[in-house]
C-alpha positions as CSV (number, residue, x, y, z in Angstrom):
1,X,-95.2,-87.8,104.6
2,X,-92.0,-86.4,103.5
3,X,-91.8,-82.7,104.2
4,X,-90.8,-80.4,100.8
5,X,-88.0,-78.0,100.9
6,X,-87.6,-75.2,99.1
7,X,-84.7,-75.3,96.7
8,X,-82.6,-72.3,97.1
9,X,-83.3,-70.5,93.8
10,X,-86.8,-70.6,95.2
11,X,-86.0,-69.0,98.4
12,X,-83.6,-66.4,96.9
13,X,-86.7,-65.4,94.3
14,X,-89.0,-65.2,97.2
15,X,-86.7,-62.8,99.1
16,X,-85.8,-60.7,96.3
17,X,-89.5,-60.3,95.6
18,X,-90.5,-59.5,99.1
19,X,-87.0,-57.2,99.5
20,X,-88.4,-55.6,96.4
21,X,-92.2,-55.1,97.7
22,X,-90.5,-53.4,100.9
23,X,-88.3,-51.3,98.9
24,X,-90.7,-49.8,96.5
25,X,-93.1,-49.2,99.3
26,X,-90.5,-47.1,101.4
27,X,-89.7,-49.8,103.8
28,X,-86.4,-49.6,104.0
29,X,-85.2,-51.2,107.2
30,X,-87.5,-54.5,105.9
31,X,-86.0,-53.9,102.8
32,X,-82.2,-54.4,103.8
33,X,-82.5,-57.0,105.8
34,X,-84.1,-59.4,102.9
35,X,-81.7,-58.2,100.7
36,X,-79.0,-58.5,102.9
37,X,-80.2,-62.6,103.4
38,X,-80.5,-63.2,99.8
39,X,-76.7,-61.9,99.3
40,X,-75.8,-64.1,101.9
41,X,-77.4,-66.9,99.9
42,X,-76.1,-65.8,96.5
43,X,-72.6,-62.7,97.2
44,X,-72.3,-62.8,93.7
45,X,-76.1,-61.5,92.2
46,X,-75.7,-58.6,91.6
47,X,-79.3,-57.3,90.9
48,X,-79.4,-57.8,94.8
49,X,-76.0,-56.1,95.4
50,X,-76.9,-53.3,93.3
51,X,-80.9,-53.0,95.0
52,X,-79.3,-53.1,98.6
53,X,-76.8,-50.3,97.1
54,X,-79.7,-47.9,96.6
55,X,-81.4,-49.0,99.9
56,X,-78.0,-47.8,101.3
57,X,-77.7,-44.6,100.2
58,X,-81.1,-43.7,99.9
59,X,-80.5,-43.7,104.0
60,X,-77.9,-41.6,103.7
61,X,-74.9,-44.4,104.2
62,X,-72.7,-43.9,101.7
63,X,-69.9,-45.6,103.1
64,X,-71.5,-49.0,103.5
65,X,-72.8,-48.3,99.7
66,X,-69.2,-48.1,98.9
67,X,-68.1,-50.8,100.7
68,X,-70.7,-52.6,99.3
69,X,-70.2,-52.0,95.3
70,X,-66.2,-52.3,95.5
71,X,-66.2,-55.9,97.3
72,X,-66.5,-57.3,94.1
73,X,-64.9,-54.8,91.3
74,X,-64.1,-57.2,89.3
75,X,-67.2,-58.4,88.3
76,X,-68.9,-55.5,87.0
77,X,-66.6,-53.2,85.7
78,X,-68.4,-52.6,82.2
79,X,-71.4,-52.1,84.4
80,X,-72.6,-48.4,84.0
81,X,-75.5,-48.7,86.2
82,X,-72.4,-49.7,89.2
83,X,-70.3,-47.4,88.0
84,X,-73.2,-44.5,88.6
85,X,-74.3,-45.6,91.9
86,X,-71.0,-45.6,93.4
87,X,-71.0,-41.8,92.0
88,X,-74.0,-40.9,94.0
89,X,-72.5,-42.5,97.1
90,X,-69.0,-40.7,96.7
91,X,-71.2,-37.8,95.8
92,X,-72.9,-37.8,99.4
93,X,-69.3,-38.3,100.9
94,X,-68.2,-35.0,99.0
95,X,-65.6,-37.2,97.7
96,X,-66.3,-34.9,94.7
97,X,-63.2,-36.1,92.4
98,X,-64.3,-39.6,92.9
99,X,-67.7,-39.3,92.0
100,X,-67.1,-37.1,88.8
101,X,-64.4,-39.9,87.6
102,X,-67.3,-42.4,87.9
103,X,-70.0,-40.4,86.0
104,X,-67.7,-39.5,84.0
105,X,-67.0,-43.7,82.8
106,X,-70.6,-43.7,82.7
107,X,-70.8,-41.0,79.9
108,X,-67.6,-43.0,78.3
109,X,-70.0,-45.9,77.5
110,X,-73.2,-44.2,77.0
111,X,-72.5,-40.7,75.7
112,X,-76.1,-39.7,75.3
113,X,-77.0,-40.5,78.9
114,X,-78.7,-37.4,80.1
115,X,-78.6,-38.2,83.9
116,X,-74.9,-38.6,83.4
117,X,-74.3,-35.4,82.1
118,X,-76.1,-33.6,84.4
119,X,-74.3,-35.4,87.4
120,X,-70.9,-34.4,85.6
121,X,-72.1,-31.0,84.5
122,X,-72.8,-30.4,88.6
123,X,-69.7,-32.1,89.9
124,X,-67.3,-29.7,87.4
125,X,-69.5,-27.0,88.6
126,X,-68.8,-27.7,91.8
127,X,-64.9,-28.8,91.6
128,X,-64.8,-24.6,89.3
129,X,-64.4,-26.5,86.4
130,X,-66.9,-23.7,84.8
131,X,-66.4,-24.0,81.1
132,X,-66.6,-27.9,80.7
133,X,-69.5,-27.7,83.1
134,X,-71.2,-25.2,80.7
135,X,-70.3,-27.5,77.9
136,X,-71.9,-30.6,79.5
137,X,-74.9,-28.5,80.4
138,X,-75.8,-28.0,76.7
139,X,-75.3,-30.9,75.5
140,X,-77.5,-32.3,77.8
141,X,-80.2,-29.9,77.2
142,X,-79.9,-30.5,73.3
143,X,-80.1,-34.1,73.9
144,X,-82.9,-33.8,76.1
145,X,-84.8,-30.7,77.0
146,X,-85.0,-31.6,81.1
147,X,-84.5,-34.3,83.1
148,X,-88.0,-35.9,83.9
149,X,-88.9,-37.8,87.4
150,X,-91.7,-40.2,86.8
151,X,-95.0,-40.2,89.1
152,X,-95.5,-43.7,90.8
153,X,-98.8,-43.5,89.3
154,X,-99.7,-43.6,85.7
155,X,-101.2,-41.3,84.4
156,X,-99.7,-38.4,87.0
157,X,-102.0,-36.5,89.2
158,X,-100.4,-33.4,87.2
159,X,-97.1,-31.9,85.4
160,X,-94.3,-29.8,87.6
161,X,-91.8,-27.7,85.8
162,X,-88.7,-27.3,87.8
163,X,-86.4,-24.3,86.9
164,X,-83.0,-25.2,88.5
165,X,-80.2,-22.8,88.2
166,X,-76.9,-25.2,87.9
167,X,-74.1,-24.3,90.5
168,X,-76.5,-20.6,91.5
169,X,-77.8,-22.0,94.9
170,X,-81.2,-23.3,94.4
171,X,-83.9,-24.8,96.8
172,X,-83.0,-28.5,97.0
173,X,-85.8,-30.7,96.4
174,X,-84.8,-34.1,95.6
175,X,-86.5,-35.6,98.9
176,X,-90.1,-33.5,97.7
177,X,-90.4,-35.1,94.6
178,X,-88.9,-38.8,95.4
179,X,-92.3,-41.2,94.9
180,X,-94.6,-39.0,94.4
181,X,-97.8,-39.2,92.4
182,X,-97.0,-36.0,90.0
183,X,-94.4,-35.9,87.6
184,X,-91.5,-34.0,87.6
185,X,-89.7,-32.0,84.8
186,X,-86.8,-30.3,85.7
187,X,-85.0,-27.4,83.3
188,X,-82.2,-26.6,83.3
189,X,-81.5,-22.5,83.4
190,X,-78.9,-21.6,81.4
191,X,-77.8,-17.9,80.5
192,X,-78.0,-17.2,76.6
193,X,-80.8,-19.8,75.8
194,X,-83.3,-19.8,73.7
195,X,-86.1,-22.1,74.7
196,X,-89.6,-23.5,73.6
197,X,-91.8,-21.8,75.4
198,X,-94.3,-23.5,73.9
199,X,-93.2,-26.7,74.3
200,X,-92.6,-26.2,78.0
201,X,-96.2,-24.9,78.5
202,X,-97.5,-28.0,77.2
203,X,-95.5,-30.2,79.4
204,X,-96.5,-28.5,82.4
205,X,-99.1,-27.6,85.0
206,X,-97.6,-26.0,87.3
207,X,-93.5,-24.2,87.4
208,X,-91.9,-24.3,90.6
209,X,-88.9,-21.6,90.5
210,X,-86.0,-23.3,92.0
211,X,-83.6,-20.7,91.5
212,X,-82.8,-19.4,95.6
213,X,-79.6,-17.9,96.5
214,X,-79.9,-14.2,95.5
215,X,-76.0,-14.0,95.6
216,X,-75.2,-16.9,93.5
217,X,-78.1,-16.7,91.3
218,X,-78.6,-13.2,90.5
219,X,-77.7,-12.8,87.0
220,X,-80.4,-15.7,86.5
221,X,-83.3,-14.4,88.1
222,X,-84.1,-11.7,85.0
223,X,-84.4,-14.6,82.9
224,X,-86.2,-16.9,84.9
225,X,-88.4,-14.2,85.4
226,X,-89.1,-13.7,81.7
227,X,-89.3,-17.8,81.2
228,X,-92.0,-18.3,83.8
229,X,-93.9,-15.0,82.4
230,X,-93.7,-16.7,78.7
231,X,-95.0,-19.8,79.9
232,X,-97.8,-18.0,82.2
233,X,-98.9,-21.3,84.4
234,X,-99.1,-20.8,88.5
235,X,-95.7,-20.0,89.6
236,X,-94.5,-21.4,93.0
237,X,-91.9,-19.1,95.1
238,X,-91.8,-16.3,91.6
239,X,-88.1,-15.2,90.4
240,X,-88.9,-11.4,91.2
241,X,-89.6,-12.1,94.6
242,X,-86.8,-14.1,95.5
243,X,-85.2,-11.3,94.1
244,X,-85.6,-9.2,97.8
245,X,-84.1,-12.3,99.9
246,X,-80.2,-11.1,100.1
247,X,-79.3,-11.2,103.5
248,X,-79.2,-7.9,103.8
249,X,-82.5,-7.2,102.5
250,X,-84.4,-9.8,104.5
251,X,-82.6,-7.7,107.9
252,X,-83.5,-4.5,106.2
253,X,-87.2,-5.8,105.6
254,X,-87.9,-7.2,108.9
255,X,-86.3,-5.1,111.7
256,X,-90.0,-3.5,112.7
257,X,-91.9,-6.4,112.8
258,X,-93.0,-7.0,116.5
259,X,-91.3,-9.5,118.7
260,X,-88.7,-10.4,116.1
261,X,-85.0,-9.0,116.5
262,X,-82.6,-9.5,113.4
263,X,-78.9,-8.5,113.6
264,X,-77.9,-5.1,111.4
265,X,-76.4,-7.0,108.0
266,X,-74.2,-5.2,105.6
267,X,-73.6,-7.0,101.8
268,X,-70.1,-4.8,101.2
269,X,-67.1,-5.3,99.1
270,X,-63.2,-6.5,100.3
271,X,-62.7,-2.8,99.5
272,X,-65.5,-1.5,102.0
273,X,-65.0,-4.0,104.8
274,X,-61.6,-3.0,105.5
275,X,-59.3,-0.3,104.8
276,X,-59.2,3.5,104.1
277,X,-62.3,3.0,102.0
278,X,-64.1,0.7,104.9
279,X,-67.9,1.3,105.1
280,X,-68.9,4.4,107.5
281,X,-72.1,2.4,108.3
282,X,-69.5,-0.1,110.0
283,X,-69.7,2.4,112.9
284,X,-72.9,1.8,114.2
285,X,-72.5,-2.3,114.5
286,X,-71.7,-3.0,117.6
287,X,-68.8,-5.7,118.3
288,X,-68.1,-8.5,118.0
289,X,-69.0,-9.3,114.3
290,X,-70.1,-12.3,112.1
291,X,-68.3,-12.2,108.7
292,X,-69.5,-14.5,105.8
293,X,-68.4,-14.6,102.5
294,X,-71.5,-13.7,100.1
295,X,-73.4,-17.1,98.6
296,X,-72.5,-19.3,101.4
297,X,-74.2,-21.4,103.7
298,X,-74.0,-24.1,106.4
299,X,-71.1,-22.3,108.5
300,X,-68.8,-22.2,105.7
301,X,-66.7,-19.5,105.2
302,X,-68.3,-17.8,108.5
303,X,-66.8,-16.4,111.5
304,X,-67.0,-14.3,114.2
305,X,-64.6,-11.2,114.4
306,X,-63.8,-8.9,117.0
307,X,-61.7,-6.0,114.9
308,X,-60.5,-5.1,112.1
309,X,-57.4,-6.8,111.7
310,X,-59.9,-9.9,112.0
311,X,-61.7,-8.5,109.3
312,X,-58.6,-7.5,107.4
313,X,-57.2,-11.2,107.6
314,X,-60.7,-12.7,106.2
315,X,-61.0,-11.0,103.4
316,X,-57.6,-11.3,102.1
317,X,-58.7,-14.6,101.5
318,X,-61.0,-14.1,99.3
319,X,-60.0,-11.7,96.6
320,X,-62.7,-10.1,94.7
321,X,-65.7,-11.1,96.4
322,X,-68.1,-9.6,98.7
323,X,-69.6,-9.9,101.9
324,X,-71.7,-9.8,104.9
325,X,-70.9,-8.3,108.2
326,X,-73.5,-8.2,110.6
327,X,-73.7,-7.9,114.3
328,X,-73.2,-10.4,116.8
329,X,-76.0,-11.6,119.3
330,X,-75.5,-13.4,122.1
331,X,-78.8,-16.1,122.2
332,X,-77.8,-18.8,124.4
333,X,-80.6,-20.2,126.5
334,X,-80.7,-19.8,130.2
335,X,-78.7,-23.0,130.8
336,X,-75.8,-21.6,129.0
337,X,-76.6,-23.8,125.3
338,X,-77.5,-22.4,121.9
339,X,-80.9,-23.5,120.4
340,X,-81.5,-23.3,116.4
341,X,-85.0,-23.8,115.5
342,X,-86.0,-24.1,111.8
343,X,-89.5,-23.4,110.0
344,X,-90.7,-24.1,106.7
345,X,-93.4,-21.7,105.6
346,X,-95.9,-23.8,102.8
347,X,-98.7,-22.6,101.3
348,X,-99.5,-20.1,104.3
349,X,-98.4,-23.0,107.0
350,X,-95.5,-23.2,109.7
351,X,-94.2,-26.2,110.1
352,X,-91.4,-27.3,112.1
353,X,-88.2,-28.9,110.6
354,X,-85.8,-29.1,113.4
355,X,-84.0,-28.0,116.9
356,X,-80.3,-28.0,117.2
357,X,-78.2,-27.8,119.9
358,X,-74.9,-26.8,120.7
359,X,-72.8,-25.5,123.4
360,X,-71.0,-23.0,120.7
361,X,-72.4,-20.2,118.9
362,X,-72.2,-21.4,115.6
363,X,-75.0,-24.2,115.3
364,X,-75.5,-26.8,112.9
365,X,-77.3,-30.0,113.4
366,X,-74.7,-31.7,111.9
367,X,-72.1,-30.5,114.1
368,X,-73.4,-30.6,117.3
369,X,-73.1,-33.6,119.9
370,X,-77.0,-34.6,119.6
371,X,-76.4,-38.1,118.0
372,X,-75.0,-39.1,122.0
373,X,-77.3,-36.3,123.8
374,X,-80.4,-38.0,124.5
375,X,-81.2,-35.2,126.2
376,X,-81.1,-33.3,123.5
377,X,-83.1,-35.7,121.0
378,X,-85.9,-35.9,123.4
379,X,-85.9,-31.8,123.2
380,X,-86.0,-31.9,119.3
381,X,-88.9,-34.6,119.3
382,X,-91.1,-33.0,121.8
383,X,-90.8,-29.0,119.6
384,X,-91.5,-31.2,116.5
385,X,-94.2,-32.7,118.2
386,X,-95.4,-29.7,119.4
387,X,-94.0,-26.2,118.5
388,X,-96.5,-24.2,120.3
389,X,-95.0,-25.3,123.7
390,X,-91.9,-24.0,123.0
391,X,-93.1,-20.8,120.6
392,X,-96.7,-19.5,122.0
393,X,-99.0,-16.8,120.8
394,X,-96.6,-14.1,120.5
395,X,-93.8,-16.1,118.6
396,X,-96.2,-17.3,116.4
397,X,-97.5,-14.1,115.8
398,X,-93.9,-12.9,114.6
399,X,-93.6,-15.7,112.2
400,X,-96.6,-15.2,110.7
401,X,-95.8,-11.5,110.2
402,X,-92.3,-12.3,108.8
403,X,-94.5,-15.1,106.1
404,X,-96.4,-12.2,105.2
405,X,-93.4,-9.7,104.9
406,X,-91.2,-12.4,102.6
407,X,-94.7,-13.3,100.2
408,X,-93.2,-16.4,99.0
409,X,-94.9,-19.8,98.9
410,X,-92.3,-22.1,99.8
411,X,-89.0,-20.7,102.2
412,X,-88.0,-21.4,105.7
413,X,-86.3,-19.6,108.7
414,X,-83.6,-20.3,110.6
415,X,-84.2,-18.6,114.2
416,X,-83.9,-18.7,117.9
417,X,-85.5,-17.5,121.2
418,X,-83.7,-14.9,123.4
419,X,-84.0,-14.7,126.7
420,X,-87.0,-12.2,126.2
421,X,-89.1,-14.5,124.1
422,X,-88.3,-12.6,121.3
423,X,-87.9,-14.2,117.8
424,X,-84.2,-14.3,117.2
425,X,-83.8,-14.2,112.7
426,X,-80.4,-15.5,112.0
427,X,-81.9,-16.6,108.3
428,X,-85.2,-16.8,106.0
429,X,-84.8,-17.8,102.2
430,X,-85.6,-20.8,99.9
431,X,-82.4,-22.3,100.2
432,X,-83.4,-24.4,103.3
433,X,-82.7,-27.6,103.3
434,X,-84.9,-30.6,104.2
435,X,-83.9,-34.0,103.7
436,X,-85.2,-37.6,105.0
437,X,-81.4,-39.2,105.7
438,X,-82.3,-39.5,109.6
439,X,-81.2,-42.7,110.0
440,X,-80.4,-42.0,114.1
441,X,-83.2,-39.4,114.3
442,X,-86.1,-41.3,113.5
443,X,-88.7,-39.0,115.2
444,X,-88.3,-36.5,112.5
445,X,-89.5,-38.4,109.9
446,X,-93.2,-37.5,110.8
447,X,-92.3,-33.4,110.2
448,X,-90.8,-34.4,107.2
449,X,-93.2,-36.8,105.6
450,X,-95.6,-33.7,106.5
451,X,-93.7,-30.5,104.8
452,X,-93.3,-33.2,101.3
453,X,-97.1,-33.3,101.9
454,X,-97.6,-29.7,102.6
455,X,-95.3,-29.1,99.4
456,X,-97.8,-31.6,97.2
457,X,-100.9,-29.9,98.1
458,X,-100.2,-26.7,97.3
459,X,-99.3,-27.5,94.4
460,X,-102.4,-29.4,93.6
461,X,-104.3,-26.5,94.9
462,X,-102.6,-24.2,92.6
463,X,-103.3,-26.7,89.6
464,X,-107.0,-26.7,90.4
465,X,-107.5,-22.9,90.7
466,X,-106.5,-22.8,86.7
């Protein structure tokens, strides 16, 4: 009996569907690999090309997503779809310039295309191009009143109202809400805007304030405030409270709860941080200092000074804007490294995010050396496995004070341990970022899959208690 071959439009259709089965199920690595075999079969479909694309930068590599989508530019250059997902991989490169131009040839064939105008609204945002970014954000919210993220299940378990603050530092929450079984709405909060209370009421069950960074987003919180007070459903992480999370307020707040030390923080002025007119309060910090310019995060625009000339020199950078000067501590470990841990407080729950290491002060996951420090990795996997052996009764005890002190629903903390076991607070906000791009740190994906189910039960609990 002769045996039968497939043909090879059979066994490309086979792939794609099993590729696609993978894909929509989360299995990414499975995934990539059929794809990757059916472009071997076929380099020129581009339904696969553009599938393997978001496979690619859904893991967080946007360069092989790039290198992917420009292999064959000629082929699809009246293809918006391309032309958008080489945005969002540019956009994870912060090859800001790059992405907007692509967005932006999106919105030159499809005008209306909300998506498109919110990518381009943020990216002008982000590049200070203020006023266009205004004028994109408008016309995307009279085209479309929010942007809406579709359960996987039909109908949703239940309705989420997102307030999201553009350019204002808000708590990012794209990895929270990716394939879940709720659906999304997200609003954007614009100053001077009128909106349907009404009309948002009925599309939602639940409002989750997303507005964050106290600096950036104060002139917001008033009216978010007012918005979520209008439409009168459970509120997660409520505008007024985020309200008493500057940097200097969370220092002030904290600094008697037991077993926690935080750093004296001062929010001042260029005027007051240098100069004849330099804040007398400055006298009681002892030296060195950390200086950061106010509304920043992840190390940028952050140093350590030692006088004022230091000082002097920082601030002339940044005309106009204020600051925060707080005290130096010293909290390397015993074996000369510095250890970052992070929390995220859900719903009344701890749960660990991550452990950096690094052999300099100012620590960042993505700036240490742990990607070749397997030393180091198997440290992070063991506190995520179990935090308790690294933060016993008495940490815990501070953390749980410090969740009470703050009162919000969803935040995290940024911390270390000094050499007295005490809770060192370097951070605590809603800003904190969690993400599941850990490609070469695999064992993290458990904590994360956990605080995205943490996140969706308390919000189904807070749906049920209407």
């Amino acid at each position: 009996m002769t045996r039968h071959t497939p043909s090879p439009a059979i066994s490309i259709i086979s792939l794609i569907d099993e590729a696609f089965a993978h894909h929509r199920a989360g299995r990414l690595d499975e995934a990539e690999a059929l794809y990757q075999e059916a472009l071997r079969i076929d380099p020129g479909h581009w339904g696969v090309r553009k599938s393997l694309a978001q496979v690619l930068i859904r893991a967080g590599r946007f360069e092989d997503a790039v290198t992917l989508l420009t292999e064959r530019m000629d082929e699809w250059q009246e293809d918006v779809s391309v032309h958008a997902q080489l945005g969002l991989a540019y956009a994870g490169l912060n090859r800001l310039e790059l992405s907007l131009d692509r967005f932006e040839r999106v919105l030159a064939q499809s005008p209306d295309d909300t998506s498109a105008l919110q990518f381009v609204a943020n990216l002008q945002q982000a590049l200070g191009q203020t006023p266009q970014a205004r004028e994109h954000y408008r016309r995307g919210l009279a085209l479309k009143p929010f942007v809406t993220i579709e359960a996987i299940k039909s109908p949703p378990a239940f309705r989420v109202l997102m307030l999201f603050a553009p350019g204002a530092g808000n708590t990012p929450f794209e990895h929270l809400v990716h394939q879940v079984g709720y659906e999304t709405h997200v609003l954007n909060l614009l100053p001077d805007v009128a909106y349907d209370t009404d009309m948002l009421r009925d599309s939602a069950d639940v409002v989750v304030n997303l507005v964050a960074d106290v600096d950036q987003g104060r002139a917001l919180l008033a009216p978010a405030t007012k918005l979520v007070d209008l439409i009168g459903k459970p509120v997660v992480n409520h505008p007024g409270k985020i309200a008493r999370t500057s940097r200097d307020s969370i220092a002030r707040r904290l600094t008697a709860v037991s077993g926690c030390h935080i750093p004296q923080t001062l929010r001042v002025s260029g005027e007051r941080a240098f100069g004849l007119e330099r804040d007398p309060r400055l006298a009681s910090f002892s030296r060195p200092w950390l200086i950061r310019l106010a509304g920043t995060h992840n190390g940028d625009d952050f140093q350590k000074v030692h006088d004022e000339n230091e000082v002097d020199a920082f601030v002339a950078q940044f005309p106009d804007a204020d600051f925060y000067l707080t005290e130096y501590f010293d909290y390397r470990s015993a074996d000369g490294f510095f250890r970052k841990y992070r929390f995220m407080f859900i719903d009344g729950g701890i749960y660990p995010y991550h452990l950096a290491i690094h052999d300099e002060w100012k620590v960042h996951h993505a700036n240490t050396d742990m990607l070749n420090q397997h030393w180091m990795q198997d440290e992070e996997r063991a506190f995520l496995a179990d935090p308790h052996s690294v933060f016993g009764p008495r940490q815990f005890h501070a953390l749980r004070a410090i969740q009470r002190e703050i009162d919000l629903d969803y935040f995290g903390i940024d911390c270390a341990l000094d050499l007295n076991g005490r809770v060192v607070v370097f951070e605590v906000n809603a800003c904190m970022l969690v993400h599941s791009n850990n490609e070469h740190f695999y064992y993290k994906n458990k904590s994360v899959s956990l605080i995205k189910e943490r996140f969706e039960a308390m919000l189904r609990r807070m749906v049920s208690a209407c």
